[in-house]
N, C-alpha and C positions, 0 to 999 in steps of 0.2 A: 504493500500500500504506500503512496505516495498521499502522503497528509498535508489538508491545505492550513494555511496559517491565513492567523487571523491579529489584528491591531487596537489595543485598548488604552485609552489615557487612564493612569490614575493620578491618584489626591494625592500623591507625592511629585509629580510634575513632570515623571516620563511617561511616555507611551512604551512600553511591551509589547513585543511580538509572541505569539502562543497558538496551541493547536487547543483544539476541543471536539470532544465527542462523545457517545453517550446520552442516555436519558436525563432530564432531571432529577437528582438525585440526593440528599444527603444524608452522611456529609462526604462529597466530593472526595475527589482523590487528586491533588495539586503535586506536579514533580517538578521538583530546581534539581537542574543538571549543575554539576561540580563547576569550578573554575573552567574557563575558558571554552562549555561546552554550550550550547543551544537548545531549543527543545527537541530540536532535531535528533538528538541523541537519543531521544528517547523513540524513536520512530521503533527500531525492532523489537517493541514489546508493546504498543499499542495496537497492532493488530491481535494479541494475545487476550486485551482486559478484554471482561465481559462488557456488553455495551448496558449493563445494569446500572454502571456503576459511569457518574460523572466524573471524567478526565480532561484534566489541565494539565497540557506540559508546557512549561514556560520560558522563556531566553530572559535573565536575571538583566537587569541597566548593563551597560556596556558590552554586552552578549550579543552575538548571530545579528536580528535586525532588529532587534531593540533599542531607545536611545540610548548615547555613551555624551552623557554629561561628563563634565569637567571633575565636578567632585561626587561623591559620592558612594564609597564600595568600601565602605568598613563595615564590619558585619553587622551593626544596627541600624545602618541605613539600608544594605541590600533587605534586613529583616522587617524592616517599615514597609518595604516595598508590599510585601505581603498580604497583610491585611487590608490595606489599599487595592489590591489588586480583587481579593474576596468581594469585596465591596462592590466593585467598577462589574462585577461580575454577580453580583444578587446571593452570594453566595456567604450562608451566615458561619459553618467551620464545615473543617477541613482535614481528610487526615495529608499529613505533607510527608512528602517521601522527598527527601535529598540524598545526593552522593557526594561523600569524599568531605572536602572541604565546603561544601553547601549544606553539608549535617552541621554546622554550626548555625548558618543562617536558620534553618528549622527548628535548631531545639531554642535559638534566641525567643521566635515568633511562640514559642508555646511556654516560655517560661514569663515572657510578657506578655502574652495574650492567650492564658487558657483558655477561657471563655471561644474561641474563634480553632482550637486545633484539639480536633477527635483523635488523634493516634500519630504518631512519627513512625514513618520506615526509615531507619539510616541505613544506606549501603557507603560498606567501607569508609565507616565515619571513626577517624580519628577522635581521641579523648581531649586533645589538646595538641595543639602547633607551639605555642609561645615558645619559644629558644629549640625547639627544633632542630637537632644540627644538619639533618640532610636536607632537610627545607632552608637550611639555613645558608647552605655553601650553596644552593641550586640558586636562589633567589641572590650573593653577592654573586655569583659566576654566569649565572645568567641569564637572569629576569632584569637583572639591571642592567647589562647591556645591548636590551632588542630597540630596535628600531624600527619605523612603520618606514616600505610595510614590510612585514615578518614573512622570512625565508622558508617558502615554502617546503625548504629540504628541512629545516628546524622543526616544522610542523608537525612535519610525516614523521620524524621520528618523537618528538614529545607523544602524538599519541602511541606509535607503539610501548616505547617505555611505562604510558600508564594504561595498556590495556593487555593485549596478548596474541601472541603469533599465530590465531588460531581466527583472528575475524578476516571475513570476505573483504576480498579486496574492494566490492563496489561501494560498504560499511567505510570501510579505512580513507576511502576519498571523500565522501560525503563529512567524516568527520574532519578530516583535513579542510577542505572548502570552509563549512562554518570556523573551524579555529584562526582559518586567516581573517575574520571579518571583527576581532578583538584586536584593537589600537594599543602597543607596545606599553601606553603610559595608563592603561587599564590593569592589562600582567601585572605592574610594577606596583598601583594601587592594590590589585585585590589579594596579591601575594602577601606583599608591606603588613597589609591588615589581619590576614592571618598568623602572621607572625607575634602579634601583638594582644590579640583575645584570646581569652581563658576563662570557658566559662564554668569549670569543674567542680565550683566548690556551690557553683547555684544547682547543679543539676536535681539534686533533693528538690525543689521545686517543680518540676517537670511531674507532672502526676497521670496524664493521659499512659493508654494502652503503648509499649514500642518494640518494633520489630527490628534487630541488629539484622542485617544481612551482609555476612564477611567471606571474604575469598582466601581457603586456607594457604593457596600459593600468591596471596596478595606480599609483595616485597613493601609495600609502602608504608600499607598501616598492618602495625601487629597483631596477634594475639591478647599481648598483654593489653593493650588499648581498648579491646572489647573488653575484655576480664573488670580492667578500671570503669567500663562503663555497666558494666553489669552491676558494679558494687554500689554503683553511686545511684541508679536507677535502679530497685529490688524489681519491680513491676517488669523489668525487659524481657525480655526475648531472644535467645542470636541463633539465626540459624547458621550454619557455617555450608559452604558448597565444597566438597572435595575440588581438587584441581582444577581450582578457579582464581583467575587472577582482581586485579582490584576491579576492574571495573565487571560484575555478574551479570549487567542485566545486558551485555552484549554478548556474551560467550554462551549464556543458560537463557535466551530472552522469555522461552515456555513456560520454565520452572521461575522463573520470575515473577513474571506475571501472574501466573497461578498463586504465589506465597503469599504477594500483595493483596491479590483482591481479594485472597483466600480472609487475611489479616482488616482488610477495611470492612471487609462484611460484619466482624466482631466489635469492630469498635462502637461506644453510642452514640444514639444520633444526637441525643439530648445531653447539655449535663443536668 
């Protein structure tokens, strides 16, 4: 399936780019793709949901064709986005599914806005970046020195590095395309930011249903990561996928999608 997109203003002052499909539904099912990914990323696993269930996959500000304001991509601003976005969209909660580095932005939005998020799926969601050291050398070595526009040979390989030598090649270009349409001095903001947020010691407030979904041959985020998030959230969940790399929902996109919807059908509609 080739998903059409669609263009929304919201109350934080960009327009977003995003797919939708599905009935009416709640509460919805909203996915923020990781850094530098688009909703596009999520294309081989929406053919998968049930069309029971309302689906929002969305290009975060300075993403795919979404606006790329000047400021704004520290994680409480990408996380303001959100609820603005429910809003621009009639949509009163939500369970939010993020990857990676946008499992912060999700569990921001649910630890300031219960009220608005039914369940969290994290895939491959780190516990914490702040002092990071491999985040930390990648981001002096080289996220600080891209320039627009970005080498598409750079591209092609950032995402093999964070996905796995197993996705189709027409996958691998399609994610290529979208990562070149992130302005160098976007990278350099939304890296920056995660370097800098920590939200571990709020996670005890996060009280909705959550699903971990982790890739056991993930090199990027560990084991231990999930473990620290299991401790801090009692309420979670993790599923693990044998030889599965960070990103799952491209290598398993059936078993995916099946986990999730399987996971939002439980969560409630009401609080």
């Amino acid at each position: 399936m080739t998903a059409a997109a669609s263009a929304i203003a919201i109350g934080t002052g960009v327009t977003l780019s995003y797919c939708e499909q599905g009935a009416p539904s709640e509460p919805a099912l909203v996915l923020l793709p990781g850094p530098t990914d688009s909703w596009r990323s999520y294309e081989p696993v929406l053919d998968h949901l049930p069309r029971s269930i309302r689906t929002v996959a969305v290009s975060q500000r300075g993403h795919g064709d979404s606006d790329k304001p000047a400021t704004g991509y520290r994680v409480p601003d990408l996380a303001a986005d959100v609820p603005a976005l429910l809003d621009a969209l009639g949509i009163e909660r939500a369970v939010l599914a993020g990857h990676s580095g946008s499992c912060l932005t999700a569990r921001r939005v649910a630890i300031d806005h219960p009220d608005r998020v039914a369940g969290l799926v994290l895939e491959a969601s780190p516990s914490a970046l702040k002092g990071d050291r491999g985040l930390t050398d990648f981001v002096e070595t080289v996220v600080s020195t891209l320039d627009d526009p970005i080498d598409p040979a750079f591209a092609r390989s950032f995402v093999a590095d964070t996905s796995s030598a197993h996705l189709a090649p027409a996958l691998v270009d399609l994610l290529v395309q979208e990562l070149l349409k992130v302005p160098a001095r976007v990278w350099q903001l939304v890296f920056a930011s995660l370097l800098e947020y920590d939200d571990v010691a709020e996670l005890h407030r996060v009280r909705t249903p959550v699903m971990l979904i982790w890739g056991a041959d993930d090199v990027l985020v560990s084991r231990e990561m999930q473990d620290e998030l299991l401790r801090r959230m009692p309420q979670a969940e993790l599923v693990a996928y044998a030889r599965v790399g960070h990103t799952p929902r491209w290598e398993v996109p059936s078993r995916f999608a099946q986990d999730v919807a399987t996971f939002a059908s439980t969560c409630p509609q009401r609080r």
